[in-house]
PDB file of N, CA, C and O in Angstrom, chain B, residues numbered from 101:
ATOM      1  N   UNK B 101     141.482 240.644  63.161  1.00  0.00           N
ATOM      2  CA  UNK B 101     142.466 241.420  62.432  1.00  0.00           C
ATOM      3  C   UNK B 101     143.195 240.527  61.445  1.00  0.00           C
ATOM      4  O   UNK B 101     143.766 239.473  61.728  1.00  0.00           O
ATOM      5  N   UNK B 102     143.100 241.083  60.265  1.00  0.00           N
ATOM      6  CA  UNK B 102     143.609 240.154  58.984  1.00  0.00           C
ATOM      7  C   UNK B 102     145.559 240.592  59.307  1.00  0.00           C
ATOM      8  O   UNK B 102     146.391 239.685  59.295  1.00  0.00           O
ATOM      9  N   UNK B 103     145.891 241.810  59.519  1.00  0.00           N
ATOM     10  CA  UNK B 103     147.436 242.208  59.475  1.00  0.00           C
ATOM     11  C   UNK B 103     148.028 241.587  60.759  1.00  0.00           C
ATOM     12  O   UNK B 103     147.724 241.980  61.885  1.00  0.00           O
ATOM     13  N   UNK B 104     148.780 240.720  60.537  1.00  0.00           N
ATOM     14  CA  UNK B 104     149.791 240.111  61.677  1.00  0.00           C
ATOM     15  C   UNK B 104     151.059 241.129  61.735  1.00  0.00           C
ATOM     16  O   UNK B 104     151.761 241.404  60.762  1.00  0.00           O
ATOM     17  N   UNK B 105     151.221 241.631  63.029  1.00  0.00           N
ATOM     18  CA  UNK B 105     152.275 242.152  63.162  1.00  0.00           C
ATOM     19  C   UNK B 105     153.303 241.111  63.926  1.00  0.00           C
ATOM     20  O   UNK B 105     153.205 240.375  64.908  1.00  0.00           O
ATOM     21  N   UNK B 106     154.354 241.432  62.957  1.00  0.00           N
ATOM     22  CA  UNK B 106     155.668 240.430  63.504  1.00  0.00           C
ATOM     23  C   UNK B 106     156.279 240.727  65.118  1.00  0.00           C
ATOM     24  O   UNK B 106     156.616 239.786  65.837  1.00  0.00           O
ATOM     25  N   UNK B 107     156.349 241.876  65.474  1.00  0.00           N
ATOM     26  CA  UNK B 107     156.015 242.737  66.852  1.00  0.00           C
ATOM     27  C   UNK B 107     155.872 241.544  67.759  1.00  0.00           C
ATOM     28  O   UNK B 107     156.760 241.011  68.424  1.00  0.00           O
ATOM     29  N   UNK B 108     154.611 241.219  67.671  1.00  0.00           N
ATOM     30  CA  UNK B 108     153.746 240.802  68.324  1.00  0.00           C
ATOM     31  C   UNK B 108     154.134 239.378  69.402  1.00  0.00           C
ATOM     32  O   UNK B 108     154.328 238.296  68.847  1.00  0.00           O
ATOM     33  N   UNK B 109     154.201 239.446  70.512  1.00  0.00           N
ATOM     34  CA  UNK B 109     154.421 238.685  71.722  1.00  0.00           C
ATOM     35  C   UNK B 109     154.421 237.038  71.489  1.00  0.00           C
ATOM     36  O   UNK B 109     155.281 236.218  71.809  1.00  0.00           O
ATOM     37  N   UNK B 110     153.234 236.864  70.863  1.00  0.00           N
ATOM     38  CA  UNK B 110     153.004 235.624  70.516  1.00  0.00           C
ATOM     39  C   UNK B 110     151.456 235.129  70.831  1.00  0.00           C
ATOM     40  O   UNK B 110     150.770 234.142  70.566  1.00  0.00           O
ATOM     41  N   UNK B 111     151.241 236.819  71.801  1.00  0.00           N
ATOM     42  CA  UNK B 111     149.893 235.879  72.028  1.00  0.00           C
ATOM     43  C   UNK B 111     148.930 236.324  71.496  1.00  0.00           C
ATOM     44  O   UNK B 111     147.922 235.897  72.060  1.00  0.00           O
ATOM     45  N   UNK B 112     148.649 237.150  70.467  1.00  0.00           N
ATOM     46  CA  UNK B 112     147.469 237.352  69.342  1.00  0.00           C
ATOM     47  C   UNK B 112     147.051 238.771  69.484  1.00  0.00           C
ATOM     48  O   UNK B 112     146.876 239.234  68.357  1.00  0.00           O
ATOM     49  N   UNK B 113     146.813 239.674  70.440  1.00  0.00           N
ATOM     50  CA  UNK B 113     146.477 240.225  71.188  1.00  0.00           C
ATOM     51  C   UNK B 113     147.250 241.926  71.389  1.00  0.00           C
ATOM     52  O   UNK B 113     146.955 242.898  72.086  1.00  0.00           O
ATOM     53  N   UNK B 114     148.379 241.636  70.361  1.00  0.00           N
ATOM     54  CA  UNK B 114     149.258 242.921  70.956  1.00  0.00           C
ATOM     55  C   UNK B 114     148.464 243.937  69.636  1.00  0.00           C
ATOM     56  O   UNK B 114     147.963 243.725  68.532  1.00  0.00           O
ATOM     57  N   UNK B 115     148.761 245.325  70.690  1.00  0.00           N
ATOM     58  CA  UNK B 115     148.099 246.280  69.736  1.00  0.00           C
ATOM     59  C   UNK B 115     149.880 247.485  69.993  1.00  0.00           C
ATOM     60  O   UNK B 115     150.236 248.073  71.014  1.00  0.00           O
ATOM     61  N   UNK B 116     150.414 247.440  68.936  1.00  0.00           N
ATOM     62  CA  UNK B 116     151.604 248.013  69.197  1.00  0.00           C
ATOM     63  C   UNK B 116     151.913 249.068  68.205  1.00  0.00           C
ATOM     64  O   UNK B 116     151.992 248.844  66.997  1.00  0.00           O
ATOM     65  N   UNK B 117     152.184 250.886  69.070  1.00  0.00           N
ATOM     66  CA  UNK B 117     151.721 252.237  68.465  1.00  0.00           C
ATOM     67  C   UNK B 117     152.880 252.215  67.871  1.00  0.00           C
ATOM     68  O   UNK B 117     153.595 251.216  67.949  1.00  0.00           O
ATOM     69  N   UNK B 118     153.359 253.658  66.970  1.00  0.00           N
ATOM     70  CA  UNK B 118     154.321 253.964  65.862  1.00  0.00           C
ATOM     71  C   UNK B 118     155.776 253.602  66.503  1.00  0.00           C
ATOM     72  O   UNK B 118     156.705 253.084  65.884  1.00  0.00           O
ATOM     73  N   UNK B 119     155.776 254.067  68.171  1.00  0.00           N
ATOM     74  CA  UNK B 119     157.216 253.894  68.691  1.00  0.00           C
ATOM     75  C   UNK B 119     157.339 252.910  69.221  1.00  0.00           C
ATOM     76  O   UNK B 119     158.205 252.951  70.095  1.00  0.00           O
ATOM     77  N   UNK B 120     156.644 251.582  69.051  1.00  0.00           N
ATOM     78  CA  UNK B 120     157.442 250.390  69.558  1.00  0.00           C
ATOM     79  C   UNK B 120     156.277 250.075  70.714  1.00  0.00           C
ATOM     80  O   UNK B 120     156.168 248.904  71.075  1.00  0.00           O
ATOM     81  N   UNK B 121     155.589 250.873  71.180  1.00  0.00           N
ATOM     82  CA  UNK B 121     155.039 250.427  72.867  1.00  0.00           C
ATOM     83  C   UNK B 121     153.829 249.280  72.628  1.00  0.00           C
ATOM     84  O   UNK B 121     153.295 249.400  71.526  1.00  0.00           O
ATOM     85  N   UNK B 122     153.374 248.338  73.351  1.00  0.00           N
ATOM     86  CA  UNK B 122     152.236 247.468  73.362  1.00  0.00           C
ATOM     87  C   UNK B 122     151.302 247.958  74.293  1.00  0.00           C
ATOM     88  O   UNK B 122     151.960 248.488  75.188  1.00  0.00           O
ATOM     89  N   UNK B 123     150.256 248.035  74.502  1.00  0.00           N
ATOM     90  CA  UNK B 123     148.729 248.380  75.358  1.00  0.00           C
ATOM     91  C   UNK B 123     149.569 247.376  76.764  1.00  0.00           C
ATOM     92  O   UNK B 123     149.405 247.781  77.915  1.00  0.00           O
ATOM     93  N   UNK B 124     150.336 246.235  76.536  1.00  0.00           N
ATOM     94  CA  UNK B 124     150.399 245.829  77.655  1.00  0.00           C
ATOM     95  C   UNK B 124     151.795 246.155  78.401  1.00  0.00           C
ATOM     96  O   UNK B 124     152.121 245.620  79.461  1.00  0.00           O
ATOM     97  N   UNK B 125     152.746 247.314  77.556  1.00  0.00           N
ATOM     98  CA  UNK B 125     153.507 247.605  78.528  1.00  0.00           C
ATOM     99  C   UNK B 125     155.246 247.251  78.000  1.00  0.00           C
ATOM    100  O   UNK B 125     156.252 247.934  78.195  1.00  0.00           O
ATOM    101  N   UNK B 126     155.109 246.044  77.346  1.00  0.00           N
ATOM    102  CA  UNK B 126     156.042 245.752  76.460  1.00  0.00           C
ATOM    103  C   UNK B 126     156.648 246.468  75.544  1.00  0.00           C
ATOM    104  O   UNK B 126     155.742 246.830  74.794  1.00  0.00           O
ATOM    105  N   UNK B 127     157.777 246.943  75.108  1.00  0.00           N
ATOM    106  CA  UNK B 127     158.242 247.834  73.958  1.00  0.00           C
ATOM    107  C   UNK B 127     159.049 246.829  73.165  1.00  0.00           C
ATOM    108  O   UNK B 127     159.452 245.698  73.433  1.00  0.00           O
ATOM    109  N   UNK B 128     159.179 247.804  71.836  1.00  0.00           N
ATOM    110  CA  UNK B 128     159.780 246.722  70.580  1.00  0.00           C
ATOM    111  C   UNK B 128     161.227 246.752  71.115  1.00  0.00           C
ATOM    112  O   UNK B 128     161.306 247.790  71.773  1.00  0.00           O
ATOM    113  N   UNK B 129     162.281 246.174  71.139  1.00  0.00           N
ATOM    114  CA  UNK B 129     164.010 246.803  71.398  1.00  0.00           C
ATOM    115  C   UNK B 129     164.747 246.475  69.651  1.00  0.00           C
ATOM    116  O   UNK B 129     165.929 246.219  69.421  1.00  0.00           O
ATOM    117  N   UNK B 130     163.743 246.576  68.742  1.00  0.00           N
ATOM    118  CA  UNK B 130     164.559 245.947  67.826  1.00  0.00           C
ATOM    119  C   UNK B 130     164.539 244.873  67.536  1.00  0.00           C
ATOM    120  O   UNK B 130     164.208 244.945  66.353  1.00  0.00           O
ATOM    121  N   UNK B 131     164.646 243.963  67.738  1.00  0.00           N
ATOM    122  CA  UNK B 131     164.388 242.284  67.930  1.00  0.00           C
ATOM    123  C   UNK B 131     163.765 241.806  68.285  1.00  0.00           C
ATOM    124  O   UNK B 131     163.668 240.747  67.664  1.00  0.00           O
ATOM    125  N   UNK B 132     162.810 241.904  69.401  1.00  0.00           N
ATOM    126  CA  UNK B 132     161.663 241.596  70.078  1.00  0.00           C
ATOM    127  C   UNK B 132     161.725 242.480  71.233  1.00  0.00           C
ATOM    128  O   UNK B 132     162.606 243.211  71.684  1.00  0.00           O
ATOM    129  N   UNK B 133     159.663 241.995  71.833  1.00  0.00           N
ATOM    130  CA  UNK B 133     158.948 242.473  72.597  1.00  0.00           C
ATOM    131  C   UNK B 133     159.741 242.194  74.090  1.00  0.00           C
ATOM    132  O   UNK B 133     160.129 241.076  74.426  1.00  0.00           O
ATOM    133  N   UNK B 134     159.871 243.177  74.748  1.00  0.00           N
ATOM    134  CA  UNK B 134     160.947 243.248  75.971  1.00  0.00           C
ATOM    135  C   UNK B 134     160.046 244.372  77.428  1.00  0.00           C
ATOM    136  O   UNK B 134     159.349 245.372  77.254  1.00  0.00           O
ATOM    137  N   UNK B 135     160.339 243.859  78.434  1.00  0.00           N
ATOM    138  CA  UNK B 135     159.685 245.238  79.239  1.00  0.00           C
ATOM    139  C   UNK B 135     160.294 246.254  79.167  1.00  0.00           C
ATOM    140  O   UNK B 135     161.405 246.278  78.637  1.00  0.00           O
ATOM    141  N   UNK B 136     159.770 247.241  79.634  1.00  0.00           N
ATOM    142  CA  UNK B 136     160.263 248.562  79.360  1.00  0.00           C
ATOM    143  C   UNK B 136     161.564 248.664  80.382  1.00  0.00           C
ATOM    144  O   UNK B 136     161.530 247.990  81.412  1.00  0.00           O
ATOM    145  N   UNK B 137     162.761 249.541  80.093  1.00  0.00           N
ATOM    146  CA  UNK B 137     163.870 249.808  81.026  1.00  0.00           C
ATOM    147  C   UNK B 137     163.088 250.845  82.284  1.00  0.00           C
ATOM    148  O   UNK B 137     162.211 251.663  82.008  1.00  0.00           O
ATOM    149  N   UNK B 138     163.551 250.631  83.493  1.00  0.00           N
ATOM    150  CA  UNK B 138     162.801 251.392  84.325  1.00  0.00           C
ATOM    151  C   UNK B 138     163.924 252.443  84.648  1.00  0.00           C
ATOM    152  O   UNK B 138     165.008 252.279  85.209  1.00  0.00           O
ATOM    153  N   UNK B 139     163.382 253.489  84.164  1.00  0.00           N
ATOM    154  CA  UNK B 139     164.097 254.852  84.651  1.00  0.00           C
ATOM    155  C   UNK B 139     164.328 255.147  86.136  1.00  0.00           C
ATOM    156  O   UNK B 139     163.406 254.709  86.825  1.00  0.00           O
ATOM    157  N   UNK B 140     165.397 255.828  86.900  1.00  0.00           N
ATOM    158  CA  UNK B 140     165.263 256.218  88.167  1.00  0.00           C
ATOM    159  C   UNK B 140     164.391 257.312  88.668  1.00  0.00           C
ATOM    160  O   UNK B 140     164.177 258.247  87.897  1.00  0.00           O
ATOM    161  N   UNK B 141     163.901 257.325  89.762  1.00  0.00           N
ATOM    162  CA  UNK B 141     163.132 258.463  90.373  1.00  0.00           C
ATOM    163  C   UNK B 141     164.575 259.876  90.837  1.00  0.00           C
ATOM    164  O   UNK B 141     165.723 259.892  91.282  1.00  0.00           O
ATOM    165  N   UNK B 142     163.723 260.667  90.452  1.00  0.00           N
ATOM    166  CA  UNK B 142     164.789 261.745  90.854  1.00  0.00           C
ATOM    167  C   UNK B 142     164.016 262.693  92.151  1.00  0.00           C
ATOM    168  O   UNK B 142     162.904 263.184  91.959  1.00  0.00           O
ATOM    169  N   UNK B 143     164.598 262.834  93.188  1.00  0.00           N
ATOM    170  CA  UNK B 143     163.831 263.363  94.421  1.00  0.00           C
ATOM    171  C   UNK B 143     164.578 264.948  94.359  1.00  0.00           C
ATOM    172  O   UNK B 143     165.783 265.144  94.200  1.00  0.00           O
ATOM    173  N   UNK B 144     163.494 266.019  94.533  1.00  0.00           N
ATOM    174  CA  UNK B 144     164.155 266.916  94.843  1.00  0.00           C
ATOM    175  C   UNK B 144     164.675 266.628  95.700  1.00  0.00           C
ATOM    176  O   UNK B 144     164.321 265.475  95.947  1.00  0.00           O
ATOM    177  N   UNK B 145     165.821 267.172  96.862  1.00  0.00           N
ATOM    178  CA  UNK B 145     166.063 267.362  98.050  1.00  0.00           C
ATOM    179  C   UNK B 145     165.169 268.575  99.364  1.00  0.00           C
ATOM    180  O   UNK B 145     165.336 269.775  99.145  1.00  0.00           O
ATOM    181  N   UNK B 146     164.806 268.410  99.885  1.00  0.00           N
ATOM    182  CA  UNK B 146     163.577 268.836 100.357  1.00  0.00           C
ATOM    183  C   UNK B 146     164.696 269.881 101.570  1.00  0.00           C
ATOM    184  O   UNK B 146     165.817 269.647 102.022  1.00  0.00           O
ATOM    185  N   UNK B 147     163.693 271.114 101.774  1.00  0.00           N
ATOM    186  CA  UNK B 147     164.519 272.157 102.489  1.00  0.00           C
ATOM    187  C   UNK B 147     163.678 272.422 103.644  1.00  0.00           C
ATOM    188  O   UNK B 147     162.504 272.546 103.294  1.00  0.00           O
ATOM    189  N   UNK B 148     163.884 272.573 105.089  1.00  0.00           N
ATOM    190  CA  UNK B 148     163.471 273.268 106.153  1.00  0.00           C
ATOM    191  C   UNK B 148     162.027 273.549 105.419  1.00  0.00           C
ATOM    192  O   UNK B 148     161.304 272.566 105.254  1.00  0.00           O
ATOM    193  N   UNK B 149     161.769 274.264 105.168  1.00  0.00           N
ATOM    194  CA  UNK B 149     161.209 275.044 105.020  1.00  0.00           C
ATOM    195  C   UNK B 149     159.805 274.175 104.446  1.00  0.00           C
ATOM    196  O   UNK B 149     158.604 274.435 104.514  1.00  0.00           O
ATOM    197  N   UNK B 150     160.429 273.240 103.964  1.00  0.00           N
ATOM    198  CA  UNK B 150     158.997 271.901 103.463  1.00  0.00           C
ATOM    199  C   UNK B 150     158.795 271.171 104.909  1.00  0.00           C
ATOM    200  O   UNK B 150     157.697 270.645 105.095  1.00  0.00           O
ATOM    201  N   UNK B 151     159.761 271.101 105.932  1.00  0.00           N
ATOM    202  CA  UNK B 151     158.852 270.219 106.679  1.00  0.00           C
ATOM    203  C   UNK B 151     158.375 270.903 108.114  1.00  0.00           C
ATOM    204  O   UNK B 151     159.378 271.058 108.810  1.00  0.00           O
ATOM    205  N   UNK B 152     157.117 271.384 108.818  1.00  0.00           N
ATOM    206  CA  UNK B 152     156.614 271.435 109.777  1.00  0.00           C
ATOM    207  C   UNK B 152     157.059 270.952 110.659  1.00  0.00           C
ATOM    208  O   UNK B 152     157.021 269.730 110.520  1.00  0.00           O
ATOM    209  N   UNK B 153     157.499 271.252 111.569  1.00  0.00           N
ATOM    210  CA  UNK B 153     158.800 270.478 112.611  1.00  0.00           C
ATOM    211  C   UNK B 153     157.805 270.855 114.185  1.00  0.00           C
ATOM    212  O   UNK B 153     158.088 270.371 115.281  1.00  0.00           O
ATOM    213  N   UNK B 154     156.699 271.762 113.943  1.00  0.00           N
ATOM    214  CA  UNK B 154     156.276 272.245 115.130  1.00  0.00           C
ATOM    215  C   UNK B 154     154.515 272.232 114.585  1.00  0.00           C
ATOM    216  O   UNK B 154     154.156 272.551 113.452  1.00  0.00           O
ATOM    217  N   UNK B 155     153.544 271.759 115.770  1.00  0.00           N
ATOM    218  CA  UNK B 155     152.341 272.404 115.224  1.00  0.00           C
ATOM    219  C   UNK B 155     151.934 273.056 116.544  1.00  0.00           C
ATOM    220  O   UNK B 155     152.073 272.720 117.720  1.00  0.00           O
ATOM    221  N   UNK B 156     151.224 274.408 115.761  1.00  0.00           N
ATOM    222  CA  UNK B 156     150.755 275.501 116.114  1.00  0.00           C
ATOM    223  C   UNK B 156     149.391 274.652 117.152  1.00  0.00           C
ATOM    224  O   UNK B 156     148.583 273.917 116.584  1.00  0.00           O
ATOM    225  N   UNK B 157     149.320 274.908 118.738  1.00  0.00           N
ATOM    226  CA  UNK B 157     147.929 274.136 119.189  1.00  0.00           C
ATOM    227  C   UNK B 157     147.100 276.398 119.664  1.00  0.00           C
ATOM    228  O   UNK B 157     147.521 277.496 120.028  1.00  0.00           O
ATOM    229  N   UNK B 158     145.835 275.715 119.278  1.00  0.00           N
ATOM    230  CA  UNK B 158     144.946 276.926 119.630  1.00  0.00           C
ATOM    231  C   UNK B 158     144.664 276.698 121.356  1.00  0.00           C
ATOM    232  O   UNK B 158     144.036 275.987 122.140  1.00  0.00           O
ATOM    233  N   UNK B 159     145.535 277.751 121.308  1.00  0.00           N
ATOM    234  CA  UNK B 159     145.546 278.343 122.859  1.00  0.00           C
ATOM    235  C   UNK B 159     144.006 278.507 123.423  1.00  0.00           C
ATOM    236  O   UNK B 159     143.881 278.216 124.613  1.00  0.00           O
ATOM    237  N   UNK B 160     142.822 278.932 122.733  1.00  0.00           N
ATOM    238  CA  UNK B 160     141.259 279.045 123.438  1.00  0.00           C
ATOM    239  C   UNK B 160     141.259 277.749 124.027  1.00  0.00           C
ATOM    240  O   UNK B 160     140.779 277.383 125.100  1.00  0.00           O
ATOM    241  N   UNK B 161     141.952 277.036 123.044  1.00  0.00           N
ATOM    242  CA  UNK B 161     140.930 275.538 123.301  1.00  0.00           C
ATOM    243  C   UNK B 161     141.876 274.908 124.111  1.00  0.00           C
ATOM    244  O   UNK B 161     141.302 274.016 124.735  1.00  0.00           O
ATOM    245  N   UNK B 162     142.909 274.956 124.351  1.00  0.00           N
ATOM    246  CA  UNK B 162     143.465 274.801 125.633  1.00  0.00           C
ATOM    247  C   UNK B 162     143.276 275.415 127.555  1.00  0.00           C
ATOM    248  O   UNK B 162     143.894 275.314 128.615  1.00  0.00           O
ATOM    249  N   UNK B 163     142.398 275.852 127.182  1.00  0.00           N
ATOM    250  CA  UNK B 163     141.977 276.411 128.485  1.00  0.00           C
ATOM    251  C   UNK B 163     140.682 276.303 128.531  1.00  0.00           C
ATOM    252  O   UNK B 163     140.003 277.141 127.939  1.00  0.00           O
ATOM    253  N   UNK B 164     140.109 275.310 129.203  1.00  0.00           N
ATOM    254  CA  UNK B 164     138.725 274.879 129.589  1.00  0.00           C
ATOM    255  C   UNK B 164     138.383 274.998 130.653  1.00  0.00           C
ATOM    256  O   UNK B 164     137.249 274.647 130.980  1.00  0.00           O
TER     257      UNK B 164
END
């Protein structure tokens, strides 16, 4: 590749799309190549009704 992007990490190699991101994970912040901020996980809160608290055993096969 003849175009040097200023972007670029240092190590020859970065391929970096319109919004800043690198193939390896790195984003631009403006000034330089930085890891990405890690967002929090958001958990639904889970209701009765998601967890199986009892399992059903087949009564045939209990009597041998």
């Amino acid at each position: 590749m003849s175009n040097y992007d200023e972007r670029c990490c240092g190590t020859g190699v970065c391929i970096i799309n319109s919004q800043g991101q690198c193939w390896c994970g790195q984003v631009w912040d403006g000034n330089k190549m930085v890891a990405p901020t890690l967002k929090p996980l958001i958990a639904k809160p889970q209701s009765n009704n998601d967890v199986e608290s009892e399992v059903e055993v087949d009564k045939d096969s209990e009597q041998k």
